[in-house]
N, CA, C and O atoms as CSV, one atom per row, in Angstrom:
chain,resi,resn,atom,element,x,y,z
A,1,UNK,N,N,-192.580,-29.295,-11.752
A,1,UNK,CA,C,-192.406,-28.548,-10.522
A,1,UNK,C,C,-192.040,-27.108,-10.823
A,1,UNK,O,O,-191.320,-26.859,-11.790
A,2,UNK,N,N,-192.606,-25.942,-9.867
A,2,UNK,CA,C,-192.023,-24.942,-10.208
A,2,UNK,C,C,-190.967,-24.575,-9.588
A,2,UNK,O,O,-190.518,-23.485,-9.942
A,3,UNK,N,N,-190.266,-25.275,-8.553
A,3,UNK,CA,C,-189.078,-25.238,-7.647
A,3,UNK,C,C,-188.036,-26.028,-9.399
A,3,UNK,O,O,-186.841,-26.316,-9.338
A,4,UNK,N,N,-188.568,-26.134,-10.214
A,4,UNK,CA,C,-187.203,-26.724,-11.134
A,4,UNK,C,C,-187.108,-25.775,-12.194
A,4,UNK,O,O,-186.737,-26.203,-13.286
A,5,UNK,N,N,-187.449,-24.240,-12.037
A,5,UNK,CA,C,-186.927,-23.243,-12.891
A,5,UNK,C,C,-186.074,-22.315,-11.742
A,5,UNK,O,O,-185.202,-21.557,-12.165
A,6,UNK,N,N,-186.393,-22.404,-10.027
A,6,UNK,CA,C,-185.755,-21.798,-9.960
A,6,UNK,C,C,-184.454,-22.260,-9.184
A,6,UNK,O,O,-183.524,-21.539,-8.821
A,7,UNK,N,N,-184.633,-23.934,-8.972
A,7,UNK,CA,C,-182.968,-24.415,-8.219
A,7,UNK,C,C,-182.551,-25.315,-9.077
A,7,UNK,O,O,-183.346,-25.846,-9.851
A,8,UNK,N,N,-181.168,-25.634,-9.064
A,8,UNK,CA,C,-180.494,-27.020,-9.024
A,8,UNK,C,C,-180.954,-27.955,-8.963
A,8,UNK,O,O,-182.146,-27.964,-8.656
A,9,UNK,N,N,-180.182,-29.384,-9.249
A,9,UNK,CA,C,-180.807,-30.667,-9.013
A,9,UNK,C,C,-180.213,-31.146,-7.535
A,9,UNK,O,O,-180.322,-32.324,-7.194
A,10,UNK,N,N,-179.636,-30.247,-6.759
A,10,UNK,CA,C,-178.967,-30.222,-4.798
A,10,UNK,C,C,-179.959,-29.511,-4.205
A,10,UNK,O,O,-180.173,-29.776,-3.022
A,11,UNK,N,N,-180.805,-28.438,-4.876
A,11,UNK,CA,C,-181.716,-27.886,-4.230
A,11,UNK,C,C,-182.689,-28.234,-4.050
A,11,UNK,O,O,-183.265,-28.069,-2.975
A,12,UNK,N,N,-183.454,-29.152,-5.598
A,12,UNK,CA,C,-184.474,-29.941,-5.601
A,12,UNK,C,C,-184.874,-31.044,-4.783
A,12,UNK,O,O,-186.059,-31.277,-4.546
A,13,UNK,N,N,-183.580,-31.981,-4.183
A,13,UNK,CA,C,-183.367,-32.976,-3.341
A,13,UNK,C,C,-183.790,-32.296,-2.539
A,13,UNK,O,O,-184.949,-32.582,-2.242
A,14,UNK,N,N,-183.191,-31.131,-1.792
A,14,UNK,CA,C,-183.139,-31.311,-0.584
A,14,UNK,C,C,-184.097,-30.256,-0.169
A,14,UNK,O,O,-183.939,-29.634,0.882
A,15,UNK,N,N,-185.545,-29.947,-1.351
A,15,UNK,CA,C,-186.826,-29.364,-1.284
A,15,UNK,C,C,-187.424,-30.671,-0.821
A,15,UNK,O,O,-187.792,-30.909,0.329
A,16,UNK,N,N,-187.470,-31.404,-1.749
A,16,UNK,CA,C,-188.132,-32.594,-1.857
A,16,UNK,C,C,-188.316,-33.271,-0.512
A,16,UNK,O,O,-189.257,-33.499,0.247
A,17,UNK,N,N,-186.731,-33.539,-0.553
A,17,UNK,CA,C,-186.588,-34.041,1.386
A,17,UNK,C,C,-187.137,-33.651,2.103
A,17,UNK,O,O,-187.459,-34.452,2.980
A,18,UNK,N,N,-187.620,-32.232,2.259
A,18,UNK,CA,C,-187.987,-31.658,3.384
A,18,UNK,C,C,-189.460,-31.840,3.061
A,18,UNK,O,O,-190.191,-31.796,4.051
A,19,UNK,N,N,-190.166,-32.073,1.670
A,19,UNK,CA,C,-191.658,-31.528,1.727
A,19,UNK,C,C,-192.321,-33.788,2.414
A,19,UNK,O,O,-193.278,-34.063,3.138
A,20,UNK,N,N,-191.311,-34.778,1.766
A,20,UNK,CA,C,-191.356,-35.725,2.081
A,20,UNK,C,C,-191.162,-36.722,3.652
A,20,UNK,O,O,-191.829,-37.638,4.133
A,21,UNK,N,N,-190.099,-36.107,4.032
A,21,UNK,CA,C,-189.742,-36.624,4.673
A,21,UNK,C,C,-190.823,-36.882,6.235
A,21,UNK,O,O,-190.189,-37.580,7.026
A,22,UNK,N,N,-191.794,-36.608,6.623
A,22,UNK,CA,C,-193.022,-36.559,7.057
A,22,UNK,C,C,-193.802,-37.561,6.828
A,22,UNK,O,O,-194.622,-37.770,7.723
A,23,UNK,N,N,-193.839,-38.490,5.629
A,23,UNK,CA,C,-193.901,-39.101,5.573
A,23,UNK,C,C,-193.071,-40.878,5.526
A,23,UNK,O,O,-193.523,-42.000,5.296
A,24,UNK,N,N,-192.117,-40.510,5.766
A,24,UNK,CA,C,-190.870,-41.261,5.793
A,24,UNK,C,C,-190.174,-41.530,4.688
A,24,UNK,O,O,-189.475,-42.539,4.587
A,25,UNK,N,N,-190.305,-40.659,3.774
A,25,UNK,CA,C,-189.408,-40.912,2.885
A,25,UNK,C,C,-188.294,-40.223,2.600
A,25,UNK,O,O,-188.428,-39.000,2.604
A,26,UNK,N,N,-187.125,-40.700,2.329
A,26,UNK,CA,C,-185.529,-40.237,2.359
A,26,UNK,C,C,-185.252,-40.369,0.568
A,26,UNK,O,O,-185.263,-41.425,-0.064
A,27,UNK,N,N,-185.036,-39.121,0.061
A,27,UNK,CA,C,-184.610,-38.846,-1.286
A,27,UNK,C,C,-183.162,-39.208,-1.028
A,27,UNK,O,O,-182.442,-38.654,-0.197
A,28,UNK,N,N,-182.868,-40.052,-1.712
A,28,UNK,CA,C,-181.192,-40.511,-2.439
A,28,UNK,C,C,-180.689,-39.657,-2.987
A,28,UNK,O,O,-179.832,-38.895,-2.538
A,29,UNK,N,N,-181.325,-39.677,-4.410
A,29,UNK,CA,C,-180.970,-38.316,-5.374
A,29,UNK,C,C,-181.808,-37.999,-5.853
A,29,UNK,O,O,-182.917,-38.412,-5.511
A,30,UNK,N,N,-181.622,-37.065,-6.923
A,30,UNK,CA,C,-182.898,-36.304,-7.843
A,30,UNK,C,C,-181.942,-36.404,-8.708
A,30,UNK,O,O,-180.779,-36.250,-8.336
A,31,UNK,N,N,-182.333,-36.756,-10.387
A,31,UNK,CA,C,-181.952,-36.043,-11.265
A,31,UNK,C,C,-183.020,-35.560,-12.638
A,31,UNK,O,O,-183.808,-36.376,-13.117
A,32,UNK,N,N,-182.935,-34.507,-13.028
A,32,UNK,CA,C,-183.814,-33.911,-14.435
A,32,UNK,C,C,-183.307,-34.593,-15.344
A,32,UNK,O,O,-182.118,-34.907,-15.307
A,33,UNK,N,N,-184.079,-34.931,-16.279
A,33,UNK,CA,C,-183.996,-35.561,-17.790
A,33,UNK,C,C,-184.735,-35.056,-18.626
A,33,UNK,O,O,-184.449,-35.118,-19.821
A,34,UNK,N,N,-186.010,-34.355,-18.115
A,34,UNK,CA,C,-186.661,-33.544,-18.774
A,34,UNK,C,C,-187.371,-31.900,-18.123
A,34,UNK,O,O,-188.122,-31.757,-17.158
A,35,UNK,N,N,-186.966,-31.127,-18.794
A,35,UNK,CA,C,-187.831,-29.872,-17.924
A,35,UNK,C,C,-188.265,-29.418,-19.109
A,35,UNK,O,O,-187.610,-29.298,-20.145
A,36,UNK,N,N,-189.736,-29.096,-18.859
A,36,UNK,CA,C,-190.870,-28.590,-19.964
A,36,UNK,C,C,-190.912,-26.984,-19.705
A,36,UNK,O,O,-190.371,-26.526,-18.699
A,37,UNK,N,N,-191.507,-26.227,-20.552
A,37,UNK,CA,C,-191.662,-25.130,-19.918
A,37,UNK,C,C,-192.782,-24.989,-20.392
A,37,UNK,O,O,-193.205,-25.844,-21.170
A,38,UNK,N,N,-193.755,-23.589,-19.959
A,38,UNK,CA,C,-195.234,-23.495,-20.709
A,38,UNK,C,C,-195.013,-22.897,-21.631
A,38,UNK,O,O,-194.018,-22.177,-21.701
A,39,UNK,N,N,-196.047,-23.051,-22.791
A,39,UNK,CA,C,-195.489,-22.077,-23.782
A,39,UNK,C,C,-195.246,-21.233,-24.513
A,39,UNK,O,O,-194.630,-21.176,-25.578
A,40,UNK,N,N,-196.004,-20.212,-23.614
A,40,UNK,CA,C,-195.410,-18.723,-23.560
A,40,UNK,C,C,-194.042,-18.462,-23.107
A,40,UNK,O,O,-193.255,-17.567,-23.416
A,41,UNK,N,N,-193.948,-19.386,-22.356
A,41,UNK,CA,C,-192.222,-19.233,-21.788
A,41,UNK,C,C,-191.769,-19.813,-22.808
A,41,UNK,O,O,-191.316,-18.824,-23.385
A,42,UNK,N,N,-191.537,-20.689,-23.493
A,42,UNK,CA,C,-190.773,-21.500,-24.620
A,42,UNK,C,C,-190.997,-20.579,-25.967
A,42,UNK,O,O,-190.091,-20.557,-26.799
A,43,UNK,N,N,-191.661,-20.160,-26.088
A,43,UNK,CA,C,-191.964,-18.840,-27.427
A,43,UNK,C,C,-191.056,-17.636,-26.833
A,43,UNK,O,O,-190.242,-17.105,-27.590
A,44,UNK,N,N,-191.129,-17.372,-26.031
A,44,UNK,CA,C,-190.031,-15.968,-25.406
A,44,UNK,C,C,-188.624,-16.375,-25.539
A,44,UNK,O,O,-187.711,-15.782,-26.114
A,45,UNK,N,N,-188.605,-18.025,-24.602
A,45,UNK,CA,C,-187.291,-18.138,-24.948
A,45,UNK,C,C,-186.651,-17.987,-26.440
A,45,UNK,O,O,-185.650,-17.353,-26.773
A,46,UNK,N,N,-187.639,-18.854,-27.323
A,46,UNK,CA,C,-186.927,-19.143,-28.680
A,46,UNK,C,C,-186.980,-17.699,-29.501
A,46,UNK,O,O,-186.261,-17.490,-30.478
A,47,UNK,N,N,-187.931,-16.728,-28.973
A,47,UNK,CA,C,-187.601,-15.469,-29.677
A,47,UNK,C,C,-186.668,-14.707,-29.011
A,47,UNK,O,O,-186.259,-13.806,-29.744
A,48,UNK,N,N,-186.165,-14.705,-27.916
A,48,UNK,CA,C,-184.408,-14.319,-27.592
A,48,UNK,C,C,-183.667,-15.362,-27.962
A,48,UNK,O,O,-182.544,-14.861,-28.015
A,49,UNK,N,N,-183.553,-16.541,-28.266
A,49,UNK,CA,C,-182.534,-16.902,-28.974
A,49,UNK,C,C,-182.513,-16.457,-30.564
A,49,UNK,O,O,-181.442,-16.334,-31.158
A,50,UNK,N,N,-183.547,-16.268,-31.083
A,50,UNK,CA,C,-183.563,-15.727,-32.934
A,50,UNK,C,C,-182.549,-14.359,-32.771
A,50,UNK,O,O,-181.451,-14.069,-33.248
A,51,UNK,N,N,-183.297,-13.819,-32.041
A,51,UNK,CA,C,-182.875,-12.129,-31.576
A,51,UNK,C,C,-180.961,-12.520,-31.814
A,51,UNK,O,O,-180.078,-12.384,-32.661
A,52,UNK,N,N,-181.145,-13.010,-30.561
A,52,UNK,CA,C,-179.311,-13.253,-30.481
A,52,UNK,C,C,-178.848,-13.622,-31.316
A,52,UNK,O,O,-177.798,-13.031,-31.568
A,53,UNK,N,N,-179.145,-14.526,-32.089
A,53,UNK,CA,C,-178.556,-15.367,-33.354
A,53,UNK,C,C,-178.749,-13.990,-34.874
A,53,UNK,O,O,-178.033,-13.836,-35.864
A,54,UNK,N,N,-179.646,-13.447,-34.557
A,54,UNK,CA,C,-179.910,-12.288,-35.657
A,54,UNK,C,C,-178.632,-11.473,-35.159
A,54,UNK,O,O,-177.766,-11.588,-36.027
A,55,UNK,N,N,-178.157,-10.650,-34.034
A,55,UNK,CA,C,-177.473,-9.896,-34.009
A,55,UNK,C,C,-175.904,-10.206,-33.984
A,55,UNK,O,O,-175.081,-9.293,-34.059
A,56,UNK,N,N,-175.460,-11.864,-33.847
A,56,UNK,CA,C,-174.066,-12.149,-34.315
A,56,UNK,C,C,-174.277,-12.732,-35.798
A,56,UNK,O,O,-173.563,-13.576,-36.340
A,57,UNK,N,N,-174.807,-12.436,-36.050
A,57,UNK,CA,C,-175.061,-12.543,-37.829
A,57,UNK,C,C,-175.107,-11.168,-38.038
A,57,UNK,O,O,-174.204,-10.872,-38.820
A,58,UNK,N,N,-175.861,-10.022,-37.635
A,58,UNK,CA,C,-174.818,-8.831,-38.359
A,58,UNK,C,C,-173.828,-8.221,-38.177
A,58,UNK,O,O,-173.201,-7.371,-38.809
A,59,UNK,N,N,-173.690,-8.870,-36.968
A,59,UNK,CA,C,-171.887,-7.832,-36.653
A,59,UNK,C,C,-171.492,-8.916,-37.185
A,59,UNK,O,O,-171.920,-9.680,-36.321
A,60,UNK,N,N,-171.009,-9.579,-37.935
A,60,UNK,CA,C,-170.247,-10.240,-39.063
A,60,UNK,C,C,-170.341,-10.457,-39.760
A,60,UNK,O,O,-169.514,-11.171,-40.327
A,61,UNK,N,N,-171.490,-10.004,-40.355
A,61,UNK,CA,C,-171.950,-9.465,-41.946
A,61,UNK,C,C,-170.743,-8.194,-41.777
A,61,UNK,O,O,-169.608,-8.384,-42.213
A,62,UNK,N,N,-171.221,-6.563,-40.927
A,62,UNK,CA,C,-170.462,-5.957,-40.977
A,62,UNK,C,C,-169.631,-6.226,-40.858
A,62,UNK,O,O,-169.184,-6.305,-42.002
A,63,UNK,N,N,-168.602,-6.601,-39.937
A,63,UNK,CA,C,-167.212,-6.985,-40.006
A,63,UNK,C,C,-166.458,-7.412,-41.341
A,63,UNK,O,O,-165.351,-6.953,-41.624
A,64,UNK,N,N,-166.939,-8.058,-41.906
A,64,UNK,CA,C,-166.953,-8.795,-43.543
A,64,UNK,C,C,-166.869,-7.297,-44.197
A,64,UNK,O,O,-165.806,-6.849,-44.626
A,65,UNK,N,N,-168.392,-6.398,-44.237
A,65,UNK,CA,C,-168.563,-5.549,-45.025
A,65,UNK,C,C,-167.521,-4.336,-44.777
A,65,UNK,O,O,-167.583,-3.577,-45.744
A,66,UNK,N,N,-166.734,-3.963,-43.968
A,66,UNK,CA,C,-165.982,-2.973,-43.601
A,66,UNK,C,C,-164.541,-3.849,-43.946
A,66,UNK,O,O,-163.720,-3.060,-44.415
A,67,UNK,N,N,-164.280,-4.507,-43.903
A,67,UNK,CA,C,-163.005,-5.189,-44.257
A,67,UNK,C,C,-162.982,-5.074,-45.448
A,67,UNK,O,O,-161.997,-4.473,-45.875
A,68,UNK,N,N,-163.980,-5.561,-46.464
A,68,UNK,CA,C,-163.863,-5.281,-47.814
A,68,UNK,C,C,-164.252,-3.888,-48.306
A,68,UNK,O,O,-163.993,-3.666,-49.489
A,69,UNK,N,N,-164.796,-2.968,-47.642
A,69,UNK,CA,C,-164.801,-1.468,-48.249
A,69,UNK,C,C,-163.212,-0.949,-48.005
A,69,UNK,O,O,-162.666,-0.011,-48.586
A,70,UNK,N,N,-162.600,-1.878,-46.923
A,70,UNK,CA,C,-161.098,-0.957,-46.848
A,70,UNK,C,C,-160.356,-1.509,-47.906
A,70,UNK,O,O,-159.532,-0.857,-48.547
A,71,UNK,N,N,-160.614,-2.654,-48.101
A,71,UNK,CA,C,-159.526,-3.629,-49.251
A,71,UNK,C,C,-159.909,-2.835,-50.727
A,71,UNK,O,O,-159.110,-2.724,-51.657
A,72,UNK,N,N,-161.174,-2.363,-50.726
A,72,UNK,CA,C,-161.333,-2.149,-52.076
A,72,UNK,C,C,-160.930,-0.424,-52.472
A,72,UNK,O,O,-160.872,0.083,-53.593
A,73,UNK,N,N,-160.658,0.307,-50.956
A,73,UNK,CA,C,-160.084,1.439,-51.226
A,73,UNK,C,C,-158.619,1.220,-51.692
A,73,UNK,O,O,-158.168,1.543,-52.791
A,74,UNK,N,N,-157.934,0.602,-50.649
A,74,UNK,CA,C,-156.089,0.219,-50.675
A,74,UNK,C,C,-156.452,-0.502,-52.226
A,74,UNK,O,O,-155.485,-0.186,-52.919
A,75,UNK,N,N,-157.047,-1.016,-52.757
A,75,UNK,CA,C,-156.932,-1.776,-54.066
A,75,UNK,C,C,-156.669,-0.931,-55.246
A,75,UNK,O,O,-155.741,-0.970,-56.053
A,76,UNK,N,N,-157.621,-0.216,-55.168
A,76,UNK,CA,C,-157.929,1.163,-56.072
A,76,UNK,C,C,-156.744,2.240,-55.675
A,76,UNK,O,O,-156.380,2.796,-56.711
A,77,UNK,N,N,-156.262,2.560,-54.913
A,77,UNK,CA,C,-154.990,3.535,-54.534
A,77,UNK,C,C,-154.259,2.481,-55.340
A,77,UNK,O,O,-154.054,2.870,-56.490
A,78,UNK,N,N,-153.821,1.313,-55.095
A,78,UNK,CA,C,-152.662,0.610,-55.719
A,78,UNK,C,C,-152.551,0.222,-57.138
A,78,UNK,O,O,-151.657,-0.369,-57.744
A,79,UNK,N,N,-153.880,0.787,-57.577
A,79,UNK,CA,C,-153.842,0.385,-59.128
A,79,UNK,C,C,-153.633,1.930,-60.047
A,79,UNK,O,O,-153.804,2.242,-61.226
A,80,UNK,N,N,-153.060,2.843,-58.497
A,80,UNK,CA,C,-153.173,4.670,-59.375
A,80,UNK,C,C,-153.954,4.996,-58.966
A,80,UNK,O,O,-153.626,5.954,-58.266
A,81,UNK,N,N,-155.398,4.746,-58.887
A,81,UNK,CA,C,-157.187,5.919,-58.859
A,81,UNK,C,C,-156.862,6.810,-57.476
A,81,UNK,O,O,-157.188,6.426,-56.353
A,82,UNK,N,N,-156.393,7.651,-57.661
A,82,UNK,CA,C,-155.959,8.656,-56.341
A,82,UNK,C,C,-157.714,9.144,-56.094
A,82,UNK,O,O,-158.518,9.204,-57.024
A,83,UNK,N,N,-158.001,9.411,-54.847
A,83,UNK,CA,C,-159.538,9.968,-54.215
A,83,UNK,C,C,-159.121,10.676,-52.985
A,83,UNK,O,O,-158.157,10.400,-52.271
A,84,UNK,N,N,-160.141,11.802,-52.811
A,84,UNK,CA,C,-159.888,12.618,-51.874
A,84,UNK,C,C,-160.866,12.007,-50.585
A,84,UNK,O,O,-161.704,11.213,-51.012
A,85,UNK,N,N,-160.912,12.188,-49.332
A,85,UNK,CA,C,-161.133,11.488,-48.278
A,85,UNK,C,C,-162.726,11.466,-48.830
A,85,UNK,O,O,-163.321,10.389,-48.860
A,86,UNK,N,N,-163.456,12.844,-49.312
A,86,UNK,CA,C,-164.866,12.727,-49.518
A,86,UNK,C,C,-165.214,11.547,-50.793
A,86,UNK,O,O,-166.283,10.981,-51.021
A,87,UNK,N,N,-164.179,11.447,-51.354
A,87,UNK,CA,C,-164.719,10.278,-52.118
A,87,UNK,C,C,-164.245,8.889,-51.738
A,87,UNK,O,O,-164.181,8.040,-52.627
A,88,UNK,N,N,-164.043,8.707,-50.990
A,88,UNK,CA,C,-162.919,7.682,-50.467
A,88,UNK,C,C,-164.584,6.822,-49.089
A,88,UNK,O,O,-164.921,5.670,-48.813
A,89,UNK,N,N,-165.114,8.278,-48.647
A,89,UNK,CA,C,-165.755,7.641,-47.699
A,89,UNK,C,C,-167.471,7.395,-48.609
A,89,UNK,O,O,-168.458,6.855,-48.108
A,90,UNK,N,N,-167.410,7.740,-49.442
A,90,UNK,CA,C,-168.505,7.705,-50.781
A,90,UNK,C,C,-168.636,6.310,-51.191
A,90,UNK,O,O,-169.640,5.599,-51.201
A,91,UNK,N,N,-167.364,6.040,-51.546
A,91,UNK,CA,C,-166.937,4.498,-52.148
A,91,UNK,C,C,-167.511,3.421,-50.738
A,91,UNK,O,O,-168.364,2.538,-50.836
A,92,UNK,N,N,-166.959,3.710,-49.814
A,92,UNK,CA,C,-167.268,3.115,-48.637
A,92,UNK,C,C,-168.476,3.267,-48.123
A,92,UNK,O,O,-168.530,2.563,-47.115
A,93,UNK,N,N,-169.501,3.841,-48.303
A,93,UNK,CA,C,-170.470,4.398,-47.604
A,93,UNK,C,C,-171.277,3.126,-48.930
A,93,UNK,O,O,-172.083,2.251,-48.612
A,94,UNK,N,N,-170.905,3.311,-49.979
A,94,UNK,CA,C,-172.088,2.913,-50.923
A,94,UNK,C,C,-171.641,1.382,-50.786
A,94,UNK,O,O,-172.596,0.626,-50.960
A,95,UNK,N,N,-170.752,0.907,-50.590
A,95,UNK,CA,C,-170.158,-0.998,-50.122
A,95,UNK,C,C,-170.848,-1.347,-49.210
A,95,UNK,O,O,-171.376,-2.453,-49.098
A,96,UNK,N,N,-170.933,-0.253,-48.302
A,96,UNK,CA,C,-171.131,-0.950,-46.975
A,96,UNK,C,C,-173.033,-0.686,-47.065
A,96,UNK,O,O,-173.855,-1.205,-46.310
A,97,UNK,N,N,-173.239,-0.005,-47.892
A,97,UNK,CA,C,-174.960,-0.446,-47.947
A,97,UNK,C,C,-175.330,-1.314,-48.791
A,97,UNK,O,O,-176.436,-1.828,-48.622
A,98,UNK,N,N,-174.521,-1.710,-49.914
A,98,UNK,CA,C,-174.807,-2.885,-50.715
A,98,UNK,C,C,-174.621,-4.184,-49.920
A,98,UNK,O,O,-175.540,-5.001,-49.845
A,99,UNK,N,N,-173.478,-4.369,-49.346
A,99,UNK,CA,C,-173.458,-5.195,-48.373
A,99,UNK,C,C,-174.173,-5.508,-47.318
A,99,UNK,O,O,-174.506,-6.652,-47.010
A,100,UNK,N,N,-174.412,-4.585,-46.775
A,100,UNK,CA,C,-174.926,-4.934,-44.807
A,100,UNK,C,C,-176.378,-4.687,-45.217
A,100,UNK,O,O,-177.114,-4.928,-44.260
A,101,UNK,N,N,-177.274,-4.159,-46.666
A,101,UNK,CA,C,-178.609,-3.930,-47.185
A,101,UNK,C,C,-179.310,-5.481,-47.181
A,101,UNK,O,O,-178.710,-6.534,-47.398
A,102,UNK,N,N,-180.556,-5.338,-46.914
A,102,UNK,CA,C,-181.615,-6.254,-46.751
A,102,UNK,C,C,-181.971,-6.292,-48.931
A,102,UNK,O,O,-181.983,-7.382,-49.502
A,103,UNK,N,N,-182.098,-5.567,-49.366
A,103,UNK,CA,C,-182.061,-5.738,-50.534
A,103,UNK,C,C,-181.425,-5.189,-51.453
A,103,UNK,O,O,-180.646,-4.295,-51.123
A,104,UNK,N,N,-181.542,-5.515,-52.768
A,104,UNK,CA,C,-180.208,-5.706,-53.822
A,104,UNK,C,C,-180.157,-4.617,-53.857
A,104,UNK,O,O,-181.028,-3.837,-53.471
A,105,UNK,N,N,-178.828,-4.289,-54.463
A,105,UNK,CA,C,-178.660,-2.591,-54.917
A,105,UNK,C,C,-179.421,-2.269,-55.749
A,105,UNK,O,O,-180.071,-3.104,-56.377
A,106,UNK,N,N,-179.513,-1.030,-55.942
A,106,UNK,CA,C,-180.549,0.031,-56.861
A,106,UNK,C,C,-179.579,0.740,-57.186
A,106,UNK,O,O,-178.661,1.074,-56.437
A,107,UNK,N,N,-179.750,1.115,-58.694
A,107,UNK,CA,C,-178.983,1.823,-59.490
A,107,UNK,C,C,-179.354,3.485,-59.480
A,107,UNK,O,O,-180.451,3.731,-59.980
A,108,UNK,N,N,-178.616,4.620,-58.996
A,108,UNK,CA,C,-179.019,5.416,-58.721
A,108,UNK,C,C,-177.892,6.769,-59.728
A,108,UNK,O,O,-176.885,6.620,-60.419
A,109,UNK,N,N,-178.685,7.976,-59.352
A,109,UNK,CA,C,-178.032,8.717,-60.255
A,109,UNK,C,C,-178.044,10.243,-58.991
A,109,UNK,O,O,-178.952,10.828,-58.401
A,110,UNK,N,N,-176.698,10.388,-59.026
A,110,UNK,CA,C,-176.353,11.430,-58.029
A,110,UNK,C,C,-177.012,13.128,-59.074
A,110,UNK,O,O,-176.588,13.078,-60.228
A,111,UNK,N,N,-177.759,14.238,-58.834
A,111,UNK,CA,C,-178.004,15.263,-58.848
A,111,UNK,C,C,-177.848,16.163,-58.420
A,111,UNK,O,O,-178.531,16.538,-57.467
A,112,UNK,N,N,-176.627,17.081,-59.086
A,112,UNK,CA,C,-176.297,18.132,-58.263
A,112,UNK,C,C,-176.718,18.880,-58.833
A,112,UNK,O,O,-176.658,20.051,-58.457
């Protein structure tokens, strides 16, 4: 039915009732056990659920990855290695792309 994407199983009854009852029949109840969808609709749905499931998987990748760029600054202050804020956000900048990066680090060489 297409009245079962857009009501209830109180609305459906009492569609039903009304498209039936003309003929004498009195709906008790209704209940769904199964609703199909077509499947273009079932491909949309399941690609907004990936979507969603992709984006609380990286805000807690990041979350993870910013927690440990701060631990590994306070770590390094506490072992002595004093850094000035520009290197401080250097250290952090390069964690948080090894981390939150789609692929492995690359070994690189700064040129000034």
């Amino acid at each position: 039915f297409f009245f079962a994407i857009c009501f209830g199983s109180m609305e459906l009854k009492e569609v039903l009732q009304q498209r039936l009852a003309h003929a004498g029949v009195r709906v008790i109840a209704f209940n769904m056990t199964d609703l199909s969808y077509a499947p273009e609709i079932a491909q949309a749905m399941l690609v907004r659920q990936q979507a969603e499931a992709m984006v609380k998987a990286r805000k807690l990748i990041v979350k993870g990855a910013v927690n440990i760029s701060e631990d590994a600054v306070q770590q390094l202050e506490e072992k002595g290695l004093t850094m000035s804020a520009p290197e401080k956000a250097k250290v952090v900048t390069n964690l948080l792309t090894v981390i939150c990066g789609e692929s492995g680090a690359t070994p690189t060489l700064q040129l000034n």
